[in-house]
N, C-alpha and C positions, 0 to 999 in steps of 0.2 A: 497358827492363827488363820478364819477360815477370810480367803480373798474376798476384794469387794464383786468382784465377777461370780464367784460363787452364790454370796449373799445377795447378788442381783438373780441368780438361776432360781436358789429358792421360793424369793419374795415372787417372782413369777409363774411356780410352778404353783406357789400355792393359792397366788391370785387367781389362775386359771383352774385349779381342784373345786374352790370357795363358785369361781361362777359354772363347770357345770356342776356342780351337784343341784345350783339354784335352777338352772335351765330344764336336769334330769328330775327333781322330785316336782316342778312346777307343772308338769304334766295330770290333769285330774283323772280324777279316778274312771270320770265317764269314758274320757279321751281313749282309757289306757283299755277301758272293757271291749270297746270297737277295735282296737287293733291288737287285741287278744283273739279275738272270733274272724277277724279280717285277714284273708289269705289274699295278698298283692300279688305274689308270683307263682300259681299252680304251676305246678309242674307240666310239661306239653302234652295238648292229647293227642290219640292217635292219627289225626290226621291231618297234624301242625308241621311245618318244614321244618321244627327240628328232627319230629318223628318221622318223617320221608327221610331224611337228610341220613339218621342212624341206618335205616330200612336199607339206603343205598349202600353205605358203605361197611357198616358192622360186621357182615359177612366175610370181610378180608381181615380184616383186623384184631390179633390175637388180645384176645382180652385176660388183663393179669389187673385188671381194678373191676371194683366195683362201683358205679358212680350215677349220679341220676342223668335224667336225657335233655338237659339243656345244651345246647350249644354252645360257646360264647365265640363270640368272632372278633370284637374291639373292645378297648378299654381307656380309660383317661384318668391318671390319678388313683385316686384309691375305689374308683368306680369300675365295672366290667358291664361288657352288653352281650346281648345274647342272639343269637336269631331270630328270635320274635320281637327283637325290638324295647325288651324290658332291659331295667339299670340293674346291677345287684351293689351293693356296698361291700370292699373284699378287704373281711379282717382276715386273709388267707397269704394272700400277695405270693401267689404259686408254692406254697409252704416255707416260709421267708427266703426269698428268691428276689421278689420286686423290689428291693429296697426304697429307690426313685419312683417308688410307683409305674403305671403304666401308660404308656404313649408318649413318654419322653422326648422331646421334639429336639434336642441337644444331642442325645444317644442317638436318634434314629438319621440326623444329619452326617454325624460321625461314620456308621455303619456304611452307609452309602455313600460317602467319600472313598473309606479305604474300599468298601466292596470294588468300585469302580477301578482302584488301583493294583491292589491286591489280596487275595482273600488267605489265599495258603503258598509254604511254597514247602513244605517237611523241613523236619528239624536236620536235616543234610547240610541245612546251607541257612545263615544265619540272615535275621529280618531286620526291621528298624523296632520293631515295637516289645518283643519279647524285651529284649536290656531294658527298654526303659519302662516296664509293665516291672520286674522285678526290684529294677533300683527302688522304686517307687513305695514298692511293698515295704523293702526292708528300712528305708529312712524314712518312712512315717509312723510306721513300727518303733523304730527307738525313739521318734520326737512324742509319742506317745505315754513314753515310760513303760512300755511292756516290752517283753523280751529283748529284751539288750543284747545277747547274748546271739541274735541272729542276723546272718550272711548270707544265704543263698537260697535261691528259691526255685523247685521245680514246677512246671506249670503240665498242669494236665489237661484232662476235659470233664471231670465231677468231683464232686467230693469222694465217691467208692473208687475211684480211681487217684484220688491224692492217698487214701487210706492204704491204699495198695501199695503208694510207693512207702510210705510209712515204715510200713511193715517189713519191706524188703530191703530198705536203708536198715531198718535194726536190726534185722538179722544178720545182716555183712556185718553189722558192727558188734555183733556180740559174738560172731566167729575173728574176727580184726582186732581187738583190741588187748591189750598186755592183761592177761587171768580168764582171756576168753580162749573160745573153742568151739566144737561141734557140740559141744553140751550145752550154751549157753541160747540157745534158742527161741524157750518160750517166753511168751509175749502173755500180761495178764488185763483183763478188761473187768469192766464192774456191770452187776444186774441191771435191767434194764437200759440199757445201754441201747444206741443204733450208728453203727459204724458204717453198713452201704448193705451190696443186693452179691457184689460178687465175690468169690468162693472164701477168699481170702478175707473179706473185710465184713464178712456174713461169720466165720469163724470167730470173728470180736464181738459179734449180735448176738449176747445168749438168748436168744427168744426162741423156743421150741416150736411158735406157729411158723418161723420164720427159717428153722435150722431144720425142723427134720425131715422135708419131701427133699434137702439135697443130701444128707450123710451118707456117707462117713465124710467130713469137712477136714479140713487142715490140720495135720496134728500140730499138738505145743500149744493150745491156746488153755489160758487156765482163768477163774471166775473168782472174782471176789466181790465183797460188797460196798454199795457207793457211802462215804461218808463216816463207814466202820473202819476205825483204823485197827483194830485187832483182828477184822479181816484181811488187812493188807499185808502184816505182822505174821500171817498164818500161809499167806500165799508167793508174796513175792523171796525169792531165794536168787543162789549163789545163778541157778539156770535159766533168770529170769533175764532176758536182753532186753524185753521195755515193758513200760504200762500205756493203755492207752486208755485214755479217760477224756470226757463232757465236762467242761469246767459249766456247764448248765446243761442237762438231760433235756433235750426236746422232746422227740417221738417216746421217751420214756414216761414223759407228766408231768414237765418243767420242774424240776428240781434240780437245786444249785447246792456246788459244793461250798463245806465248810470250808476257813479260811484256816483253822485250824488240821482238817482232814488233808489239804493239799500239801501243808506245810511239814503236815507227816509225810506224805507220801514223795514227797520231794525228799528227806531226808533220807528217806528208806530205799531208794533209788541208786542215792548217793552211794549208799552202803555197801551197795552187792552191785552196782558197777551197771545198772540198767540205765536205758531213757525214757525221756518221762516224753510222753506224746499227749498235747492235748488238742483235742477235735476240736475247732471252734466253725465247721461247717455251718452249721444251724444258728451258734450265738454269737460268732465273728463278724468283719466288717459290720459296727455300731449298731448290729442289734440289742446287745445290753445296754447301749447306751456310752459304752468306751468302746474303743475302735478294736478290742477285741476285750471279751470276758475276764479275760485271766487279769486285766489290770487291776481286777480290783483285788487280788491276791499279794502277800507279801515281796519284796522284789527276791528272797532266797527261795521263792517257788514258782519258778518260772520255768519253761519247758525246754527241753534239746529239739524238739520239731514241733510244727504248727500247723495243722491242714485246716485248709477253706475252700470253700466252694460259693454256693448258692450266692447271696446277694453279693458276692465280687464281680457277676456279668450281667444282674438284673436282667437276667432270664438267658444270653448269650452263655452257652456251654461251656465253663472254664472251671479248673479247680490247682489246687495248688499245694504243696508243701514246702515251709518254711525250716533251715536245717540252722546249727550248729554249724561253723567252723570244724570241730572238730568230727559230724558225721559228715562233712562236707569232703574232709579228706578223703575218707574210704571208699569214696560212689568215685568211680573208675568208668570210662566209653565202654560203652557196650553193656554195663551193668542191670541200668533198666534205658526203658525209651518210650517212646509217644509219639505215632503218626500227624494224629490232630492238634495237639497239646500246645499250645503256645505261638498257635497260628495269629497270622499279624491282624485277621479281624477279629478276635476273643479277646485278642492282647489290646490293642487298642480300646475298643468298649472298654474292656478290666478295667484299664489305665484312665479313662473318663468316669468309671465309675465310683473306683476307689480313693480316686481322688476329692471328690465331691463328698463323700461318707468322711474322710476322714481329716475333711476342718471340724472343727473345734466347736466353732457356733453351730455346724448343723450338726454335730454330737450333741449341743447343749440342750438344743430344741427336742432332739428326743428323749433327752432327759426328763425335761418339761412336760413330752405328752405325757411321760410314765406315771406321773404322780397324778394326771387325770384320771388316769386305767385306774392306776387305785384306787384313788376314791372311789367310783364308777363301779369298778367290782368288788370293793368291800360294801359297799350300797348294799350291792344284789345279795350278798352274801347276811348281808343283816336283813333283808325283807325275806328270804326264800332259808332260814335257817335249816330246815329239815332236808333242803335239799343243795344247797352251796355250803358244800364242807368247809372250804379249804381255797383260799386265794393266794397262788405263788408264782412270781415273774419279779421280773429287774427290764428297765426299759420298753420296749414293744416285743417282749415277748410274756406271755400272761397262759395261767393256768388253772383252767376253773374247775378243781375238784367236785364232783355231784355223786350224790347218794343213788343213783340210777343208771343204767347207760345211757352215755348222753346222746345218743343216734338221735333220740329223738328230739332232743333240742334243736340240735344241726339241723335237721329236715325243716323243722318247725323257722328255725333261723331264717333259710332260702327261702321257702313259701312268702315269708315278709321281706324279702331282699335282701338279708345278710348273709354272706358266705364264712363260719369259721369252720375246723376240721379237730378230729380226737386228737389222743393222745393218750400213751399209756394206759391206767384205766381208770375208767368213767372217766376222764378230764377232756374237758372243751379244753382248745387249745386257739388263742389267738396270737396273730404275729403277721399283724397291718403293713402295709407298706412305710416309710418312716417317714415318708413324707405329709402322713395324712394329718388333716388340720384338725384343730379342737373341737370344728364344730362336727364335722364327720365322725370323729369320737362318741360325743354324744348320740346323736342321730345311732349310731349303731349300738349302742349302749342301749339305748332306749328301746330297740329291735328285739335286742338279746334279751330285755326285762320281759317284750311280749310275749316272747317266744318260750323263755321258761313258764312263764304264765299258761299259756296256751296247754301243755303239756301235763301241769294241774289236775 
């Protein structure tokens, strides 16, 4: 029977879908032509301090992005400034990193207390904040209803480095464990897929623009495909020690697993003695809208590890994996380790930040923006048929399939003040900060209508 709390979530979600759509289509057609052809934020020319600013410093700076030549320097909320003194709207929030938004005057209090006290001291000698950065994780974690089943937590400094340890917990454990051995090794991931940048967690990335200026990569990793469970059937075996899979494909094109595909692939796990890893870097801490993805999966498909990163420090460097009990035993001192990883200023932040994402009410509320997003991008998708395929997301994470690359939209976005970024292919990809309000929704909504307009 659904709660009266629930039925309070809905009737609000959908009161707020009902007014913006009134506020997004009340826009006239004149309004909407002028800021179609109206470009608010050129890009700098050359001889604006941000273009000095590059001139200065580019020259040192190894460049591994491609990016335009704005600067930003401050931020507030789901707003960012630039050098020139322009606002942008950021459906980006550092590629869901921001959670809290930016310039969190709580977190930046925080920061500068312990800075002043202390910042690091290595995992030699134990701190105040690591223990209680982990208690933290894992009993909000069960008061949640997701993974039950976990006890311990390692803390790093990324998400490619929680993947890392991932990887190397299940290796030990598929040499360690009663039917295992030196055979039991490889590790299987699914297409499109992005697991990190280094060698090891680049080896779970099958993406060939991404794997081949470094091969020959890690042997043992094997491909299967997301959602096909007769691909899982065909791949995972007796020599598989784990899988590691996106209970939601970010950098792939926002696509979510079936409830049905996990529920195989948890059984098939079970079968031949592997673990099941799922990455919730990108859709963990209440980007779905539950305080990690996988809640919304059956409780007999739940995972043996859990890694997270991004919006657990709201931009402070931290990332984590979440273990079993039972891989918990095999990790032995000296096994792996972490100079940075759990230092008392990452931990603290964590522990201010994680804490705040994962009440209940401010899970609710991002419940609530999400059914704005919908409406909002099924709108676009019913005006611009020919060229919005496909609308897929679950909470503030949203994915706007286009019949064209969408570079051009993006560009077309920032010129008018909105910042979103790809994904996979052709999809706009947005993933706002969680904090951002209904009205900023729209406002950006109504950017993203110009801007594919503009494109026309």
């Amino acid at each position: 029977m659904m709660s009266a709390i629930s039925r309070n979530i809905i009737r609000a979600a959908l009161s707020a879908r009902s007014s913006v759509s009134l506020r997004y289509n009340s826009t006239s057609a004149a309004t909407q032509a002028v800021h179609q052809n109206s470009i608010t934020h050129p890009d700098p020319t050359e001889s604006s301090a941000s273009a000095q600013h590059l001139r200065d410093f580019e020259p040192y700076v190894l460049t591994t992005y491609a990016r335009p030549g704005l600067v930003l320097t401050s931020g507030k909320g789901a707003y960012l400034h630039d050098l020139e003194g322009r606002s942008y709207l950021d459906f980006n929030s550092g590629i869901a990193v921001n959670g809290l938004g930016n310039g969190d005057e709580e977190l930046a209090d925080i920061l500068k207390q312990q800075a002043l006290q202390i910042i690091h001291t290595s995992n030699l000698y134990y701190n105040e904040w690591t223990g209680q950065l982990c208690k933290l994780i894992v009993e909000q974690t069960h008061a949640s209803g997701a993974f039950q089943a976990a006890k311990k937590v390692f803390l790093a400094n990324s998400g490619s480095e929680a993947n890392e340890a991932a990887i190397k917990f299940a290796r030990k454990y598929g040499k360690s464990v009663k039917g295992g051995g030196d055979h039991k090794y490889e590790i299987v991931s699914f297409k499109n897929s992005f697991h990190g940048r280094t060698l090891g967690s680049l080896s779970a990335t099958p993406n060939e623009k991404y794997q081949k200026p470094f091969q020959p990569l890690v042997p043992g990793f094997k491909v299967a495909t997301y959602n096909d469970i007769e691909s899982v059937y065909a791949t995972v075996n007796e020599n598989t020690c784990a899988v590691i899979i996106e209970p939601i494909q970010g950098e792939g094109g926002v696509y979510t697993a079936t409830e049905e595909f996990i529920v195989a692939l948890r059984k098939k796990c079970n079968e031949v003695g592997a673990l099941l890893i799922f990455d919730e870097i990108q859709s963990g801490v209440g980007r779905s809208g539950n305080l990690w993805a996988h809640a919304a999966f059956p409780q007999e498909a739940q995972p043996d590890i859990l890694t997270m990163a991004k919006a657990l420090g709201n931009g402070i460097p931290i990332g984590a994996a979440m273990v079993t009990q039972e891989v918990a035993e095999i990790i032995k001192p000296g096994d792996h380790g972490t100079t940075f990883g759990g230092n008392p200023l990452a931990s603290r932040a964590a522990h201010h930040v994680f804490g705040k994402i994962a009440n209940q009410e401010f899970l609710n509320r991002v419940k609530q923006k999400a059914e704005i997003f919908r409406a909002g991008l099924e709108t676009l998708k019913e005006k611009y048929p020919s060229v919005v395929i496909e609308v897929r997301g679950t909470g503030l994470i949203w994915g706007l399939q286009l019949s064209f690359d969408p570079s051009k939209v993006v560009d077309a976005a920032r010129l008018r003040g909105l910042l979103v970024i790809t994904a996979g292919h052709n999809t706009v990809r947005i993933v706002p900060p969680l904090v951002i309000t209904e009205d900023e929704i729209s406002e950006g909504l109504s950017i993203l209508d110009n801007a594919i307009a503009s494109t026309l």
